[in-house]
Gaussian input, Z-matrix of N, CA and C with variables (Angstrom, degrees):
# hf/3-21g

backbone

0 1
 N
 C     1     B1
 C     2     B2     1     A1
 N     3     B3     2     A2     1     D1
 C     4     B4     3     A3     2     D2
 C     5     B5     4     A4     3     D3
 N     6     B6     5     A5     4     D4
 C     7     B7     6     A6     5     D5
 C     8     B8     7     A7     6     D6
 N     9     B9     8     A8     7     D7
 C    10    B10     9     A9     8     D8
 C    11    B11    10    A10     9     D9
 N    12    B12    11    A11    10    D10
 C    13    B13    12    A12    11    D11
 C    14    B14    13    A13    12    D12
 N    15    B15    14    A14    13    D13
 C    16    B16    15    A15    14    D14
 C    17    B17    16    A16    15    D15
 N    18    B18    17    A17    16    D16
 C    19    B19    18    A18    17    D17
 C    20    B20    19    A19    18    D18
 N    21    B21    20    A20    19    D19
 C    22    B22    21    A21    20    D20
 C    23    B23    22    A22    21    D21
 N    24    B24    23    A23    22    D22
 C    25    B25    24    A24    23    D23
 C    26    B26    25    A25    24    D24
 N    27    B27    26    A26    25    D25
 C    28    B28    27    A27    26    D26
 C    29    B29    28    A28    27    D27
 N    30    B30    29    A29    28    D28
 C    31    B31    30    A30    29    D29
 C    32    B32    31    A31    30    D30
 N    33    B33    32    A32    31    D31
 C    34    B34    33    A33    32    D32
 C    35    B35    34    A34    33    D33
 N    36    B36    35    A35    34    D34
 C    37    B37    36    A36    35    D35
 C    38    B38    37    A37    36    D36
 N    39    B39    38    A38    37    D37
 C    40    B40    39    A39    38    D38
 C    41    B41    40    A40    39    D39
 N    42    B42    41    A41    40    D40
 C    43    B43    42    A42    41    D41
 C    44    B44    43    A43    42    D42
 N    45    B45    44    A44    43    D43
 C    46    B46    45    A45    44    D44
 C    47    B47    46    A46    45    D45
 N    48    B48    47    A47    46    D46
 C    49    B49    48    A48    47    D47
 C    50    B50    49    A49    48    D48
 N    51    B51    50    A50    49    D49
 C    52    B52    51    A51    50    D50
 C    53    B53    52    A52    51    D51
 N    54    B54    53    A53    52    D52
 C    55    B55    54    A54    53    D53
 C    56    B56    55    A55    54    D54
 N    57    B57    56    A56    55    D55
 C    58    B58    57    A57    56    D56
 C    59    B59    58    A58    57    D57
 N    60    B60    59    A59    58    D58
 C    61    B61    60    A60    59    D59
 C    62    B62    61    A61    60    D60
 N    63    B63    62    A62    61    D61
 C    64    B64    63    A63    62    D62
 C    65    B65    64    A64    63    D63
 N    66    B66    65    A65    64    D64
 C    67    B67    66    A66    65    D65
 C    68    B68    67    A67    66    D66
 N    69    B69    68    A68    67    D67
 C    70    B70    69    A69    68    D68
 C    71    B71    70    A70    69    D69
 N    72    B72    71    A71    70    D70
 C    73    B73    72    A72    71    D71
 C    74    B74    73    A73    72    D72
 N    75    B75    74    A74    73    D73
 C    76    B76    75    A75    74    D74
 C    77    B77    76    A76    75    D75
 N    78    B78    77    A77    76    D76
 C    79    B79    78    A78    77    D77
 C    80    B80    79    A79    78    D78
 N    81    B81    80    A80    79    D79
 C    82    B82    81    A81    80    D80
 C    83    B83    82    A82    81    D81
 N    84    B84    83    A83    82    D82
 C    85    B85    84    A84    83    D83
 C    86    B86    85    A85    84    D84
 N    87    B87    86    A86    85    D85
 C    88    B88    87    A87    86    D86
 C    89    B89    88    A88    87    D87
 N    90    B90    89    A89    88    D88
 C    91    B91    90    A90    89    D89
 C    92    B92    91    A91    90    D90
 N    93    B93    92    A92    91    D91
 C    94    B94    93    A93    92    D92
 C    95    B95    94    A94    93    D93
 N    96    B96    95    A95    94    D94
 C    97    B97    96    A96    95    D95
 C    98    B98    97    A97    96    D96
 N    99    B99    98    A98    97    D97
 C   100   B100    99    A99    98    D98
 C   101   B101   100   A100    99    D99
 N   102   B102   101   A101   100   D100
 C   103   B103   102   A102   101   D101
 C   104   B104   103   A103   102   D102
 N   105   B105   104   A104   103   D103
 C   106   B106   105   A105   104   D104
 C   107   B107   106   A106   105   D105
 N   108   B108   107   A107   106   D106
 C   109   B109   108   A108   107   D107
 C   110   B110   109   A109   108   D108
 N   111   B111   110   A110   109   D109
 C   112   B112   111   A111   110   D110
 C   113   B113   112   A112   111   D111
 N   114   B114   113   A113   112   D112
 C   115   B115   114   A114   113   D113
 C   116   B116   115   A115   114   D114
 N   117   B117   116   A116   115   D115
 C   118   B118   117   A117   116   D116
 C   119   B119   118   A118   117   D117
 N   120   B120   119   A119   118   D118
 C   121   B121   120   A120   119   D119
 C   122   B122   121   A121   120   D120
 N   123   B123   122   A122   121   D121
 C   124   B124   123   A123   122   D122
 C   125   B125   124   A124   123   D123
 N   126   B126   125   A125   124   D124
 C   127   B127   126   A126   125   D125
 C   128   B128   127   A127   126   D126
 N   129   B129   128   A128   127   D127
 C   130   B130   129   A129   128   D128
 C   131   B131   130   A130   129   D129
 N   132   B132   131   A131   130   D130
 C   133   B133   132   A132   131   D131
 C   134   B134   133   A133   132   D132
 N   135   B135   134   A134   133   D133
 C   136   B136   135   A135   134   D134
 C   137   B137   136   A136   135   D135
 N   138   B138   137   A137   136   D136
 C   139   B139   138   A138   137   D137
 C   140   B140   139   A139   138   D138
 N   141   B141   140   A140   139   D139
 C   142   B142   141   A141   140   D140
 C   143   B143   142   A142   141   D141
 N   144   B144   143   A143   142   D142
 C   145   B145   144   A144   143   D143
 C   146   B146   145   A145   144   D144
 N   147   B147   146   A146   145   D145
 C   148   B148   147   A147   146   D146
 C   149   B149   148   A148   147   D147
 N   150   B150   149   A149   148   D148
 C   151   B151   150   A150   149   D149
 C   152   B152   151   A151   150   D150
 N   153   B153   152   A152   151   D151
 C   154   B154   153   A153   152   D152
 C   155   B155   154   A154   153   D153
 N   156   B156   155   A155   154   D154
 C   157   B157   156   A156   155   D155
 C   158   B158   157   A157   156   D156
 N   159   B159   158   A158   157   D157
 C   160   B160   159   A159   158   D158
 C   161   B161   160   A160   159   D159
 N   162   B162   161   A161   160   D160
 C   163   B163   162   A162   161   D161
 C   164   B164   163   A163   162   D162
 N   165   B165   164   A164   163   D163
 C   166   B166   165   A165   164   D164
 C   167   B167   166   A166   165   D165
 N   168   B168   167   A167   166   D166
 C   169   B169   168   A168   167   D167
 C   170   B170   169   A169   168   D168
 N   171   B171   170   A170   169   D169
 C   172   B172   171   A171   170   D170
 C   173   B173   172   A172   171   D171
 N   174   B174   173   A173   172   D172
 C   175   B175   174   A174   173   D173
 C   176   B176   175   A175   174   D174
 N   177   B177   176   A176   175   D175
 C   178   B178   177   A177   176   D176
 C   179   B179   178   A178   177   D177
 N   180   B180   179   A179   178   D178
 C   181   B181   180   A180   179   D179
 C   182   B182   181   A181   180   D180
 N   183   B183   182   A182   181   D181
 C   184   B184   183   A183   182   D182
 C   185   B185   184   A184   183   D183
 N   186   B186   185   A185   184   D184
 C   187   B187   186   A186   185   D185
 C   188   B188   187   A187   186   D186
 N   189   B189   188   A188   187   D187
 C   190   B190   189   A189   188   D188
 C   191   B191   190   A190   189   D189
 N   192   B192   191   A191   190   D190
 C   193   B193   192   A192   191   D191
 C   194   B194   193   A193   192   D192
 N   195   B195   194   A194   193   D193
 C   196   B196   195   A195   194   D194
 C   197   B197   196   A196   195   D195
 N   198   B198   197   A197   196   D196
 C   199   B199   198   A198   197   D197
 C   200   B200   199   A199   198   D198

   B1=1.4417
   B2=1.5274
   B3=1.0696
   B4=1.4987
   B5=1.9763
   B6=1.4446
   B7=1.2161
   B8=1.7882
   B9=1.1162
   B10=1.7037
   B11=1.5185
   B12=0.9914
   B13=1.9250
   B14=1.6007
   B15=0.7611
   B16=1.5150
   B17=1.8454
   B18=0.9918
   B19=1.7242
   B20=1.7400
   B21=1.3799
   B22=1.4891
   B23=1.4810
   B24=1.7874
   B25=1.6045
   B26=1.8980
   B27=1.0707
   B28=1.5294
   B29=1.8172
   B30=1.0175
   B31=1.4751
   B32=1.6192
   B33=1.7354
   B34=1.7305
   B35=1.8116
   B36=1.0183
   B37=1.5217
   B38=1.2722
   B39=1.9653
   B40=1.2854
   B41=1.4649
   B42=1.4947
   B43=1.3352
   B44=1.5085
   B45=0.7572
   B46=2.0803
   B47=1.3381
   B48=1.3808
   B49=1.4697
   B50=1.6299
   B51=0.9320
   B52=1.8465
   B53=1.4245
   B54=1.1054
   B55=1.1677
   B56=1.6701
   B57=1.2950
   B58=1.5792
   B59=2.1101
   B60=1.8746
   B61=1.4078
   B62=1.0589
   B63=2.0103
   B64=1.2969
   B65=1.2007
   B66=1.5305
   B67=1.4723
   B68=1.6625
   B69=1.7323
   B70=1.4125
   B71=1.5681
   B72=1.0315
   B73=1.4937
   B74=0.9818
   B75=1.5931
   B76=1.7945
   B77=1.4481
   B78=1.4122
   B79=1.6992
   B80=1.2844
   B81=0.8380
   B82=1.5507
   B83=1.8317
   B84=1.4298
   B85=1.5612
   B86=1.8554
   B87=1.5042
   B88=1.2788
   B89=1.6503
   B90=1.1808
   B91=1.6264
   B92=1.6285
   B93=1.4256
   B94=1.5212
   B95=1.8926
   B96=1.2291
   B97=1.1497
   B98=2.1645
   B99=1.4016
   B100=1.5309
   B101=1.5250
   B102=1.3083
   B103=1.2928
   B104=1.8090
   B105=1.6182
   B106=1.6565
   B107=1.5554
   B108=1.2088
   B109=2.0448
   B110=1.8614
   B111=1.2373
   B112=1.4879
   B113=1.9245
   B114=1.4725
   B115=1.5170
   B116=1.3546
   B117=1.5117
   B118=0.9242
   B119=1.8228
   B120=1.0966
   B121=1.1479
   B122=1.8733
   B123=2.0276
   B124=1.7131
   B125=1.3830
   B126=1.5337
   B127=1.1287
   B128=1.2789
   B129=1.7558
   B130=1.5628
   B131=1.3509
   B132=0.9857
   B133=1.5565
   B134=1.5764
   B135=0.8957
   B136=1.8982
   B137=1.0352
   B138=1.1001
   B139=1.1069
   B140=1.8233
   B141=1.8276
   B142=1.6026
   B143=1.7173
   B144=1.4642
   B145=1.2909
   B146=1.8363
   B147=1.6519
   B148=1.4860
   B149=1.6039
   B150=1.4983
   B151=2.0047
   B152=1.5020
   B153=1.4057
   B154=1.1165
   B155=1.8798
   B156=1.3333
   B157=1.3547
   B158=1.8639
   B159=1.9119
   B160=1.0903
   B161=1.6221
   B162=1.1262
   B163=1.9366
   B164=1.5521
   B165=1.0240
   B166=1.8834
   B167=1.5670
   B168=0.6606
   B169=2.1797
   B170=1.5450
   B171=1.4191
   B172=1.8361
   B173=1.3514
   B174=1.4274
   B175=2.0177
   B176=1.7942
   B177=1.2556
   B178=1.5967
   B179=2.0105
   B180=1.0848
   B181=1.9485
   B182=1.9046
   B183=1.2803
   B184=1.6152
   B185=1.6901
   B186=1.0724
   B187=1.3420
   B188=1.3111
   B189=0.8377
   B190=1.6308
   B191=1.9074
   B192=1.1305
   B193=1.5003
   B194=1.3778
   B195=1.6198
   B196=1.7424
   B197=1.6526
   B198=1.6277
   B199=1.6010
   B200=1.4632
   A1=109.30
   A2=128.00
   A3=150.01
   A4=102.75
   A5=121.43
   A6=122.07
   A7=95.75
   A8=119.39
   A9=133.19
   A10=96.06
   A11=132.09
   A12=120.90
   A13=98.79
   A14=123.52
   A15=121.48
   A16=108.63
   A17=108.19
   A18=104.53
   A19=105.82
   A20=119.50
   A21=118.08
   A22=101.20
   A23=122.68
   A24=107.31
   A25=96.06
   A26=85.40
   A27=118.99
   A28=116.42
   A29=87.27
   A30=92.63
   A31=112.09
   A32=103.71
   A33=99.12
   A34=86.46
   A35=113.01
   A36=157.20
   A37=133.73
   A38=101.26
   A39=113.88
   A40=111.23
   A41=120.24
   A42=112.38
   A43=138.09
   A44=124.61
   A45=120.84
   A46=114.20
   A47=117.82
   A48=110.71
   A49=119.69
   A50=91.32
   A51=115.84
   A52=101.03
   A53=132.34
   A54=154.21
   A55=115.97
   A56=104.36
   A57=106.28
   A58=104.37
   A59=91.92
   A60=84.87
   A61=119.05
   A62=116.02
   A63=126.00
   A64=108.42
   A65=130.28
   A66=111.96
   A67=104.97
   A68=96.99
   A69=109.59
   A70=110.69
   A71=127.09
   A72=135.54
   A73=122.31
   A74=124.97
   A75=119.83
   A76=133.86
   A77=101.50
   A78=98.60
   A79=116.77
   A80=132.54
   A81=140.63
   A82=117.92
   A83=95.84
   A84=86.88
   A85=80.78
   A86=121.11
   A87=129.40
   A88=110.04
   A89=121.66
   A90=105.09
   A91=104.94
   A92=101.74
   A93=112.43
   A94=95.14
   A95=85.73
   A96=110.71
   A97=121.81
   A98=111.92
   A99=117.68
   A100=130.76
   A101=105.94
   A102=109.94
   A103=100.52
   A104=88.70
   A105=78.66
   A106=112.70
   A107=106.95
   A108=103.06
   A109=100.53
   A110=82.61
   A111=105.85
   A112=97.84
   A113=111.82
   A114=103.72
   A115=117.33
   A116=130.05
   A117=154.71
   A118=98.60
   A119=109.37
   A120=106.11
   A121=115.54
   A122=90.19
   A123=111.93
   A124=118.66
   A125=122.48
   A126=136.63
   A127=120.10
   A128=102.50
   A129=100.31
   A130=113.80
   A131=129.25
   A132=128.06
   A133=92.75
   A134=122.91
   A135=112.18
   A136=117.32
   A137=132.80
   A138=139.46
   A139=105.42
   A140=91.89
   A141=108.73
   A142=114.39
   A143=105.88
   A144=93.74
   A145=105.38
   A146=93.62
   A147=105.44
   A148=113.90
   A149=104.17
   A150=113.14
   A151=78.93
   A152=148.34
   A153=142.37
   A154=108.23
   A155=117.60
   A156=143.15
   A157=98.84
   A158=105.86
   A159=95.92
   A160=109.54
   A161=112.89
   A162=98.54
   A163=103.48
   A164=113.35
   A165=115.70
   A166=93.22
   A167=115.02
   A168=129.09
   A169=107.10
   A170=112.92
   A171=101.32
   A172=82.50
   A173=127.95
   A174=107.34
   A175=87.22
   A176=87.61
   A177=104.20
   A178=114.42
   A179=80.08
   A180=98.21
   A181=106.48
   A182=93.19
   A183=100.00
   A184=103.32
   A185=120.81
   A186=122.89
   A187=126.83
   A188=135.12
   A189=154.62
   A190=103.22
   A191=120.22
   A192=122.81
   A193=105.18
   A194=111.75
   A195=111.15
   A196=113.14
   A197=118.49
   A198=85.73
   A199=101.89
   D1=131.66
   D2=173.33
   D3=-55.62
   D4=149.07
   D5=-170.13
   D6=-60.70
   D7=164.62
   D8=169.01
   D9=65.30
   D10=4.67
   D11=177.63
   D12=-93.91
   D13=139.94
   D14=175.79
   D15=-134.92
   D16=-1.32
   D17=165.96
   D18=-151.95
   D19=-174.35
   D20=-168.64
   D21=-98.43
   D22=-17.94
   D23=-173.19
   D24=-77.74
   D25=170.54
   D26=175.65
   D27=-109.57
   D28=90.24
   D29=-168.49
   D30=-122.14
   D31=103.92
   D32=-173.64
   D33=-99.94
   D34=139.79
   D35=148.32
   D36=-89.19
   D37=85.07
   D38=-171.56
   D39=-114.81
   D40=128.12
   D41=-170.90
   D42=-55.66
   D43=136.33
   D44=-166.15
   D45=-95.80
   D46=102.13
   D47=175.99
   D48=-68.45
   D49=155.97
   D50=-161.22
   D51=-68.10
   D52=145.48
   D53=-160.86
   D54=-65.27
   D55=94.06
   D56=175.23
   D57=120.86
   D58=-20.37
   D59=-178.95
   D60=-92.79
   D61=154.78
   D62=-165.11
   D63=69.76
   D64=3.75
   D65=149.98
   D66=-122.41
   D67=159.44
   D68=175.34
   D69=-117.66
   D70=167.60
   D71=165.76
   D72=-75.69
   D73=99.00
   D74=167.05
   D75=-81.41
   D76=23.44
   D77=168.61
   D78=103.67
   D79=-170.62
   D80=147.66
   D81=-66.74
   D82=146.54
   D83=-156.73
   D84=-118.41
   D85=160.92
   D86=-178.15
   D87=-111.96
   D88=98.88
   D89=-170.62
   D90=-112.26
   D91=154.20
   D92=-163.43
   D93=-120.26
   D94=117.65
   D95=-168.42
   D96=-96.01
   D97=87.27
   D98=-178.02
   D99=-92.36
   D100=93.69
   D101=-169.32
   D102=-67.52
   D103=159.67
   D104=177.85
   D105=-84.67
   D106=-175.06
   D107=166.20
   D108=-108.90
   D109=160.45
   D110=178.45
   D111=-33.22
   D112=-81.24
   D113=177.69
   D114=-9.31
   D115=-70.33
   D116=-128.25
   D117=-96.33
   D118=-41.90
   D119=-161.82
   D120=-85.57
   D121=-22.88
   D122=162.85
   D123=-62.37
   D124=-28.13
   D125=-178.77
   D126=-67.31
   D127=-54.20
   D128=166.68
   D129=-88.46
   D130=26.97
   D131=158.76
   D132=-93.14
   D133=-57.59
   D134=172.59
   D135=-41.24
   D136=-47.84
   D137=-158.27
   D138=-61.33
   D139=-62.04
   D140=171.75
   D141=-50.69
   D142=-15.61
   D143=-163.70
   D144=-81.58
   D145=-44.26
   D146=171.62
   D147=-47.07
   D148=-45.45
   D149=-160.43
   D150=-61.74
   D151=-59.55
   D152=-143.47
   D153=-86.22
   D154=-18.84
   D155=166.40
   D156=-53.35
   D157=-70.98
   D158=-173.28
   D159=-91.33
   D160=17.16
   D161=170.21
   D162=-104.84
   D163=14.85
   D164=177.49
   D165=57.27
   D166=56.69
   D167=155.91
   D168=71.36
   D169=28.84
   D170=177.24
   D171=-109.05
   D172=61.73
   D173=155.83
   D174=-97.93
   D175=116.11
   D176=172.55
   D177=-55.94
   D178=-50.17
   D179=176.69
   D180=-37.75
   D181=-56.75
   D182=-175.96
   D183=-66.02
   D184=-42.78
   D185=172.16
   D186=-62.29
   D187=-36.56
   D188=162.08
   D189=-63.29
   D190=-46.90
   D191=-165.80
   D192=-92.93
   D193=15.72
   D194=175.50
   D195=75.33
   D196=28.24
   D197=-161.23
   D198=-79.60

């Protein structure tokens, strides 16, 4: 061990500001919202179909969305 190390973890210790500080409230926010189109949405279903093609069937996505 190198002088001032006194165990083998690596442990940096950076202080945590308190809850809410250094931030302020910006309001209400306006979000614009783009659904995809049909094209688009067949595409990444291909896509999932292949990712799940080459992961030998763990694409979680397809599993979760009922396929």
């Amino acid at each position: 061990m190198t002088r001032g190390q006194e165990s083998l973890t690596i442990d940096i210790v950076t202080p945590r500001p308190e809850v809410g500080e250094g931030f302020s409230a910006a309001g209400p926010v306006q979000l614009i919202l783009v659904l995809p189109s049909p094209d688009e949405l067949a595409a990444h279903r291909a896509y999932l179909v292949e990712l799940d093609r080459d992961a030998k069937g763990a694409c979680l996505w397809l599993a979760v969305a009922g396929a």
